[in-house]
C-alpha positions as CSV (number, residue, x, y, z in Angstrom):
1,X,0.0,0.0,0.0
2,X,1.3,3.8,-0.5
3,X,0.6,4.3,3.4
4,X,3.5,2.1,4.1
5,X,5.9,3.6,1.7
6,X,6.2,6.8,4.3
7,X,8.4,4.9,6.3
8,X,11.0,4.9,3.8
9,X,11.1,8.6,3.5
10,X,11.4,8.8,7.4
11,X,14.5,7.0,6.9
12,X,16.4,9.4,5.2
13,X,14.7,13.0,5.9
14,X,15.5,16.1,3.9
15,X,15.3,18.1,7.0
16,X,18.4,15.5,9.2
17,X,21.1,17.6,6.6
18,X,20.4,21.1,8.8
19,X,22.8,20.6,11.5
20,X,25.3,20.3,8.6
21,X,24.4,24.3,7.8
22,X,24.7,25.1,11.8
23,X,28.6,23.9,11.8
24,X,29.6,26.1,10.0
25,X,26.8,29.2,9.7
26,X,27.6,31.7,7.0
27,X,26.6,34.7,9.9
28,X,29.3,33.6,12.0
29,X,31.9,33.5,9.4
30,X,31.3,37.1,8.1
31,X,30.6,38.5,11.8
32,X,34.1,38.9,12.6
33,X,35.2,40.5,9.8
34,X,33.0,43.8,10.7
35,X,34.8,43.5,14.3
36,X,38.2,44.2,12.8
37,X,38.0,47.1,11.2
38,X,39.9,49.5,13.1
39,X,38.2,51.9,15.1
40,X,40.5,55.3,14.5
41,X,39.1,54.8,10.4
42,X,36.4,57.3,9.8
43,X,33.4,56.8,7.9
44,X,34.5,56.4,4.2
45,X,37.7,54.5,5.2
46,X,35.6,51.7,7.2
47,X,33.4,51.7,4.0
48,X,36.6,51.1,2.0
49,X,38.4,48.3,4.9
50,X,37.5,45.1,2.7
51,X,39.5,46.7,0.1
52,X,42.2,48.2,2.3
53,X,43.0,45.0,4.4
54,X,43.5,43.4,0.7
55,X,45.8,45.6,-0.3
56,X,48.0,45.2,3.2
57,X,47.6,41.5,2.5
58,X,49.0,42.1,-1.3
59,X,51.8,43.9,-0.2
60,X,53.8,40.8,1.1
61,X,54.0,39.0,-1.9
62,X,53.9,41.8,-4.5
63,X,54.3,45.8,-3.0
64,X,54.2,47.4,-6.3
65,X,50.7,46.1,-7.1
66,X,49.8,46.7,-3.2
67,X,51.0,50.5,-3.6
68,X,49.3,51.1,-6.6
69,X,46.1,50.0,-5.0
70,X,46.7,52.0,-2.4
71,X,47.5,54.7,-4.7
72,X,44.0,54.3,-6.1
73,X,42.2,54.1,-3.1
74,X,43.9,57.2,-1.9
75,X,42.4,59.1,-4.9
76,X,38.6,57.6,-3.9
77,X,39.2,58.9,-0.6
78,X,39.8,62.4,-1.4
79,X,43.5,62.1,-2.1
80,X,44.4,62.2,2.2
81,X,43.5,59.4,3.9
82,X,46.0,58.8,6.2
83,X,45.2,54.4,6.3
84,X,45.5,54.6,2.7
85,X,48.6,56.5,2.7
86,X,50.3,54.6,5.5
87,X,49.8,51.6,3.6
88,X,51.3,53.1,0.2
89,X,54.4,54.3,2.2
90,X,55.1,51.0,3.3
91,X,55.1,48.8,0.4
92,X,57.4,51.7,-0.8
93,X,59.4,51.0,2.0
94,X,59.7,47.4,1.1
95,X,60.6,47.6,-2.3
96,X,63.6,49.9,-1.5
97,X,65.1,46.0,-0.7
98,X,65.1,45.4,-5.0
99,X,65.8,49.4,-5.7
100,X,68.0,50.9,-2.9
101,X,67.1,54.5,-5.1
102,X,64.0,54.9,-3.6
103,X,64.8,55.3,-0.1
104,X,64.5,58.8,-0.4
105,X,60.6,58.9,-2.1
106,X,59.7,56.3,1.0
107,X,61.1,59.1,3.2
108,X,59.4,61.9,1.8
109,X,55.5,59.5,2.0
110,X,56.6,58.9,5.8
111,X,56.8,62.9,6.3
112,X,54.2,63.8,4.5
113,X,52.3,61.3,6.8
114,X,53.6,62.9,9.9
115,X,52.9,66.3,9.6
116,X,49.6,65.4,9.5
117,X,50.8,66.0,13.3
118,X,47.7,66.1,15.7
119,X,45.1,65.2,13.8
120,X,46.8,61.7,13.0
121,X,45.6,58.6,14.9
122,X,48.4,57.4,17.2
123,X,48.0,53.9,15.5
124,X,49.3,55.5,12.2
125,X,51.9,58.0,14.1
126,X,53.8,55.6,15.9
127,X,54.4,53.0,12.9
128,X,54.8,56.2,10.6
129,X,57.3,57.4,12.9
130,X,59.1,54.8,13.4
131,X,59.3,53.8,9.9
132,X,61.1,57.4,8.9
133,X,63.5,57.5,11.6
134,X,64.7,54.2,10.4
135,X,65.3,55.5,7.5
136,X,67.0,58.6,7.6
137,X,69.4,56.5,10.1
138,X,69.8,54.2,7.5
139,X,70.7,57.2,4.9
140,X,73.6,58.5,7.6
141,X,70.7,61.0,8.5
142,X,70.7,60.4,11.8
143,X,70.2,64.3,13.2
144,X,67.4,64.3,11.1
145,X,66.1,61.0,12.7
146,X,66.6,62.8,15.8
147,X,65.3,66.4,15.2
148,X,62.2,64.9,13.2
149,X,61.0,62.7,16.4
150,X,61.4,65.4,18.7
151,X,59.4,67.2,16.8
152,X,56.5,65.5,17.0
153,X,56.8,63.6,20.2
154,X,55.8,66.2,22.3
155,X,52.1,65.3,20.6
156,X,51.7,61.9,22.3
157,X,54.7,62.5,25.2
158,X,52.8,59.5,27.5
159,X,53.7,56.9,24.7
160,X,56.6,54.9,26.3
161,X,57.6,53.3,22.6
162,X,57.7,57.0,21.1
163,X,60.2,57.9,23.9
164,X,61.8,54.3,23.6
165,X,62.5,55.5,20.3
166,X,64.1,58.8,20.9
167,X,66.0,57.3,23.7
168,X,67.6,54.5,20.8
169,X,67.9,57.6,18.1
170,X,69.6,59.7,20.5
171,X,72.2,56.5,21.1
172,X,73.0,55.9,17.4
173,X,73.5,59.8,17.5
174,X,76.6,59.0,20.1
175,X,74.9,60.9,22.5
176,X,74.5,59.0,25.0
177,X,74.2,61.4,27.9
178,X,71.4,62.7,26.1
179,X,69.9,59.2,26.0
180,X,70.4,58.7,29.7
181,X,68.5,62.1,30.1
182,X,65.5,60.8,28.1
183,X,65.4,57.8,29.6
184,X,65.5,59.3,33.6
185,X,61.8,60.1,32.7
186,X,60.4,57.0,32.1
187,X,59.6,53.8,34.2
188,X,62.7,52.7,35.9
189,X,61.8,49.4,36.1
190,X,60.5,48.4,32.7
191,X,63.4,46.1,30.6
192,X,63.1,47.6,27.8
193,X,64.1,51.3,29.7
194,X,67.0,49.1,31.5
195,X,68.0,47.8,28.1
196,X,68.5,51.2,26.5
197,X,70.4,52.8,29.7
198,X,72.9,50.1,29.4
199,X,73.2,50.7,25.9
200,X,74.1,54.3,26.0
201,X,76.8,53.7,29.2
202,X,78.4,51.0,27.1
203,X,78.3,53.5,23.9
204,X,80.0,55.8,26.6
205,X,82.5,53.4,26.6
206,X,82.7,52.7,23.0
207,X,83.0,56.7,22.3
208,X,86.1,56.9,24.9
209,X,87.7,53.5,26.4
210,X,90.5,55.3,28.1
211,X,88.3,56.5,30.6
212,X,88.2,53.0,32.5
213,X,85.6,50.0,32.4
214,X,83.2,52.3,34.3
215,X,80.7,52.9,32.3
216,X,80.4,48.9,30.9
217,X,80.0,48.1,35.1
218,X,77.1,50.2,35.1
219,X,75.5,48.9,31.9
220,X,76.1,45.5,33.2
221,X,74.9,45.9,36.5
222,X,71.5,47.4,35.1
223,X,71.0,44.2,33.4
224,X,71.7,42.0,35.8
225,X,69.0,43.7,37.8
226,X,66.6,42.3,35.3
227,X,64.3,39.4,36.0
228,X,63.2,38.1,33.2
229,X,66.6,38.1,30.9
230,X,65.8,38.0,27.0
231,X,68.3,37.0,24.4
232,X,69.0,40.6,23.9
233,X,69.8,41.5,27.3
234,X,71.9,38.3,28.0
235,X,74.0,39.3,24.4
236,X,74.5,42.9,26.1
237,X,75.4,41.5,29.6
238,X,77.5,38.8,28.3
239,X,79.3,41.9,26.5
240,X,79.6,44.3,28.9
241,X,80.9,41.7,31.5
242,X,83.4,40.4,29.3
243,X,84.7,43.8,28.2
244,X,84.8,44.9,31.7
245,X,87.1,42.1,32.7
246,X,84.4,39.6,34.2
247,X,84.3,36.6,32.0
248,X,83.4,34.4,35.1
249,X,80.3,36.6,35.6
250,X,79.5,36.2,31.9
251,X,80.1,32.4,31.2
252,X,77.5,32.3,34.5
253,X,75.4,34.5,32.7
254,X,75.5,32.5,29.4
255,X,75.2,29.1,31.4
256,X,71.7,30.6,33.2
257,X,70.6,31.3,29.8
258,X,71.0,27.6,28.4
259,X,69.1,26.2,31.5
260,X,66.5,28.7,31.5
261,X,66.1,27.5,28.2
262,X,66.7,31.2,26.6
263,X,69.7,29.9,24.6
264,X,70.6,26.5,23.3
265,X,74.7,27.0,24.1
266,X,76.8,29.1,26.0
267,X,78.5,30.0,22.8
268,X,75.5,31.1,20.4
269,X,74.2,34.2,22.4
270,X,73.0,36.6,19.3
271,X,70.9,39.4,20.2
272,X,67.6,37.8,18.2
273,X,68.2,34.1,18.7
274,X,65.4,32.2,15.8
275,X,64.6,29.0,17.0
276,X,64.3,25.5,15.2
277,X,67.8,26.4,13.4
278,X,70.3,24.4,12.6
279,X,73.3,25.3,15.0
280,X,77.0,24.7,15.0
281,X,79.6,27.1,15.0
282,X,81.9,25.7,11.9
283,X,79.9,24.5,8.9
284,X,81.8,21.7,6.5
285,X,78.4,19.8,5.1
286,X,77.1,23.6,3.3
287,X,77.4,23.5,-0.4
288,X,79.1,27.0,-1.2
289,X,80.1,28.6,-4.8
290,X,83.7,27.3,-5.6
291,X,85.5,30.4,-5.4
292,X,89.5,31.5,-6.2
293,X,91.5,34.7,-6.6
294,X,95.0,35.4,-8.5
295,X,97.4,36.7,-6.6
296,X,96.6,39.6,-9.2
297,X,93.2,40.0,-7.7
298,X,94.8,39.7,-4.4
299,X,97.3,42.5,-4.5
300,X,94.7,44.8,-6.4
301,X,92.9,44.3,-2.8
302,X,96.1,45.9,-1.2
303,X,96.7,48.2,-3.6
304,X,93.3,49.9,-4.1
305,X,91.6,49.5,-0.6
306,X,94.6,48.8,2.2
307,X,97.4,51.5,0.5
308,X,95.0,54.5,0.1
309,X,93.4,54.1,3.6
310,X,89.8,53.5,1.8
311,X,88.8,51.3,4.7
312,X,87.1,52.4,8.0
313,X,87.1,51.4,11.4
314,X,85.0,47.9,11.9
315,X,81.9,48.6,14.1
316,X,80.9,47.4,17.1
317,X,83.5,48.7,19.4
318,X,85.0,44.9,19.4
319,X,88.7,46.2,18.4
320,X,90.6,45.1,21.4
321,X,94.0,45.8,20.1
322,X,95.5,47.3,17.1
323,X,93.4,48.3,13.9
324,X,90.9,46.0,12.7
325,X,89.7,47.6,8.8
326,X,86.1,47.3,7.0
327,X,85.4,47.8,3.7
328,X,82.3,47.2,2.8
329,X,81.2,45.8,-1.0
330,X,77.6,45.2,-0.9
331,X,75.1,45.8,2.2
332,X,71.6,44.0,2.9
333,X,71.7,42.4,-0.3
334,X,72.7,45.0,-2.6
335,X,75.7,45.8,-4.3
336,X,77.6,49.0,-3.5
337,X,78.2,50.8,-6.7
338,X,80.7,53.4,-5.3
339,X,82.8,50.9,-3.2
340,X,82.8,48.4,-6.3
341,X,84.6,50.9,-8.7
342,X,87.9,50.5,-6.6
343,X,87.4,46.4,-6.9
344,X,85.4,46.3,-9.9
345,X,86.7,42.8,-10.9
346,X,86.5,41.1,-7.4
347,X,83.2,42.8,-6.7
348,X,81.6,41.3,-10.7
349,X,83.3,37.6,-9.6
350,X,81.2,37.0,-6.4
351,X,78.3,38.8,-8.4
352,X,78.4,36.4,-10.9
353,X,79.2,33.1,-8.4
354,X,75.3,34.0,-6.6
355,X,76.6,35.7,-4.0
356,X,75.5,39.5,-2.4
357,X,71.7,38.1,-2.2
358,X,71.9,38.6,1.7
359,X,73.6,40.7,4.6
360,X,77.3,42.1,3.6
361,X,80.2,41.2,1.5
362,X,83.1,43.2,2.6
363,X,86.8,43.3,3.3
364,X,88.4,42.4,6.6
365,X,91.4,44.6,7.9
366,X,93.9,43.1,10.7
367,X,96.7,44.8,11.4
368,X,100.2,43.1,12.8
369,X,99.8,42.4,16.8
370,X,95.7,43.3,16.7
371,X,93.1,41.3,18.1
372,X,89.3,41.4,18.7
373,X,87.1,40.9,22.1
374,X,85.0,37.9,21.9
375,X,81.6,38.9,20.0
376,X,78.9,37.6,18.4
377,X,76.6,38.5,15.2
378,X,73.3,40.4,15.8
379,X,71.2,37.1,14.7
380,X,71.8,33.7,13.9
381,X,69.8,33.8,10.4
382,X,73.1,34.1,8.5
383,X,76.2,32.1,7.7
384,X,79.8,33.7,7.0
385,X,81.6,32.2,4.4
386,X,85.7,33.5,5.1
387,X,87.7,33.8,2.1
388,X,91.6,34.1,3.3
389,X,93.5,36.5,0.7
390,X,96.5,38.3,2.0
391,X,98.5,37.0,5.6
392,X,96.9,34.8,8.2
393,X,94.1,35.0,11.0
394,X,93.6,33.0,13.6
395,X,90.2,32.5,14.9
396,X,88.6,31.3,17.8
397,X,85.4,30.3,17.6
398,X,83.3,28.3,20.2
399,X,87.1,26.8,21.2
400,X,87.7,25.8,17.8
401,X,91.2,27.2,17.1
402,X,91.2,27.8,13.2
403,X,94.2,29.3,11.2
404,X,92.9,31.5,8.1
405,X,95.6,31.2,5.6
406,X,94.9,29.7,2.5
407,X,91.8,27.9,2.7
408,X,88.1,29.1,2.9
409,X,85.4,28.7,6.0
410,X,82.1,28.6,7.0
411,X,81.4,29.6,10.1
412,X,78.0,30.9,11.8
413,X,78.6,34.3,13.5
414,X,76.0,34.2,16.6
415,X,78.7,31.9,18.1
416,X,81.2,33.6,20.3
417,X,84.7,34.5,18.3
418,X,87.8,36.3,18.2
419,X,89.9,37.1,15.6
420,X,94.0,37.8,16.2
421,X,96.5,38.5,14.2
422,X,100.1,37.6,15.4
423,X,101.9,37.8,12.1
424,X,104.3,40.3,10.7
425,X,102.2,41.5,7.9
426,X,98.3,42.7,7.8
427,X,95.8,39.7,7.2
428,X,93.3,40.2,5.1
429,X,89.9,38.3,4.3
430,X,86.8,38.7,2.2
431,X,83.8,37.7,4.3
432,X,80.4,36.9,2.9
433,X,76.7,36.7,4.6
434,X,75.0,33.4,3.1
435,X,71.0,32.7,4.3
436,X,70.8,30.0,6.9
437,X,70.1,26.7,4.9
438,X,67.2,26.0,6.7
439,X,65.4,29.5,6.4
């Protein structure tokens, strides 16, 4: 009978596939998205958001489209929307890593941003801000950097990362007393305020070492005041300590670090420390461009660089005895076009072996009877491949006594080295930044 047939259709009911549309609701999915707008957009901006947010989302993989569409959006807005502006001033900012040239238009979008002054949302001023500053340090423009924050800081003087900022310009200024000024206003007991103090006594230091260890006992006994000890302050204690004549102190330091699980070895203490990567201190299993100089090649490094004084003084305040040289070839990945014409040759061979694609490439200067103090890179994201050229360098690194004569290394710089030079004649070495295999 048909009667019975109803059954069937029980069985497998249209209506049993709803709960399927509750898991995963269309409403709930699209809710969220109206949440994160940011609240400092006005009216027309938060109308324009989905468009915005995919622009800042294009800018990672492609910032010449994301500019241009935030270029465009600009132009709907009225031509000064400060989000839209923001946004094309930093994917101009990150193409300046293919095309070095426009550092200077990225510098003029930040300060066109800025003098927006009051009227700017703090969440665009402080990023906008921070981003110039960066740059005109990075141009050699560093009274700029300093004059252009002062300028405006006095608009949001309660923002601790504003006057973080100032306190760090005023450092790479080498004014530290100015610094320590700065930093006498704010909270005494926050790490990133102790962190910047010991910076500018140890630049103290660094600006006039005759005066005594001093001023690297103060910077060190800041940070040892500090609970919680970060990767960056244990580099800058380790530092201090050891400069000041207190390697005991620092090996404890370093061995506190490796239980509290902060670093993996007493030797790699970088200030940023990326976990998960491979870590030894001399690398013989890395594949590395096959690469050879005439002794041609070799004396046009003397002749052209080491004879007319080209070379500067090697940063860091590490010199520990004697002069220790740096001239650089190629910086964060880009060729040095000045530099180059007084090596054109050497500077076109590692171009055309692969290499300049990361960090530096420059020329290492040891002078007879000069040594380094121990020291470590700034990260451990980057290897150093040493190419020996002129004399002999011994090294030190992580107690592995290497002699740099004749045959090339690879070493990873966050481990703790020295460099000495105990020959008769000045040892030089070509050293080149290659990307951690495993990044």
């Amino acid at each position: 009978p048909v009667e019975e047939a109803a059954p069937k259709e029980e069985a497998a009911p249209v209506e049993e596939a709803a709960p399927v549309e509750e898991a995963a609701p269309v409403e709930d999915e699209i809710a969220p998205v109206e949440e994160e707008i940011p609240s400092y957009l006005n009216e027309k901006e938060a109308a324009k958001w989905p468009e915005l947010s995919a622009a800042f989302a294009l800018m990672e993989s492609d910032p010449a489209a994301a500019k241009e569409q935030f270029d465009k959006l600009n132009g709907e807005l009225g031509k000064k929307s400060p989000i839209a502006m923001f946004g094309s001033a930093k994917a101009l900012e990150k193409l300046i890593e293919g095309d070095p040239k426009l550092e200077r238009n990225a510098i003029q979008a930040f300060r066109v941003i800025v003098n927006m002054g009051k009227k700017l949302p703090i969440e665009i001023m402080k990023p906008s801000l921070t981003s110039v500053v960066s740059l005109l340090i990075n141009s050699g423009r560093i009274r700029m950097a300093v004059s252009t924050i002062e300028k405006y800081l006095p608009h949001y003087a309660d923002d601790l990362d504003l006057n973080l900022l100032l306190v760090d310009t005023h450092i790479q200024n080498d004014d530290p007393e100015k610094a320590l000024e700065v930093a006498a206003s704010l909270d005494q007991d926050a790490t990133a305020v102790k962190l910047l103090q010991a910076k500018a006594h140890k630049t103290q230091w660094d600006k006039n070492m005759s005066r005594g260890v001093g001023p690297l006992s103060t910077a060190a006994d800041i940070l040892l005041s500090v609970v919680d000890k970060t990767t960056q302050v244990i580099a800058l204690l380790g530092e201090c300590l050891v400069k000041a004549g207190r390697g005991d102190e620092a090996a404890a330091v370093y061995g506190a670090g490796v239980a509290s699980g902060v670093l993996t070895s007493p030797h790699q203490h970088p200030t940023t420390l990326t976990p998960g990567l491979k870590a030894q201190a001399v690398w013989e299993d890395v594949e590395v461009a096959a690469m050879e100089f005439s002794e041609e090649e070799k004396e046009k490094i003397v002749q052209s660089v080491i004879h007319k004084g080209l070379f500067g003084e090697m940063d860091g305040g590490n010199t520990k005895e004697g002069v220790w040289g740096y001239f650089g070839l190629a910086e964060n990945g880009n060729w040095l076009k000045d530099e180059c014409k007084a090596l054109p040759e050497i500077c076109r061979k590692l171009q055309d072996a692969g290499f300049g694609s990361a960090g530096k490439v420059y020329v290492s200067l040891l002078y007879p009877s000069s040594s380094t103090y121990p020291h470590t890179a700034d990260s451990n994201n980057l290897l150093h491949l040493i190419i020996p050229t002129s004399g002999s360098t011994n090294l030190n690194i992580a107690n592995n006594n290497l002699v740099l004569k004749d045959s090339p290394v690879v070493i990873d710089p966050s481990f703790e080295k020295e460099f000495s030079n105990t020959e008769a004649d000045a040892a030089v070495l070509i050293v080149i930044s290659l990307p951690h295999p495993d990044l």
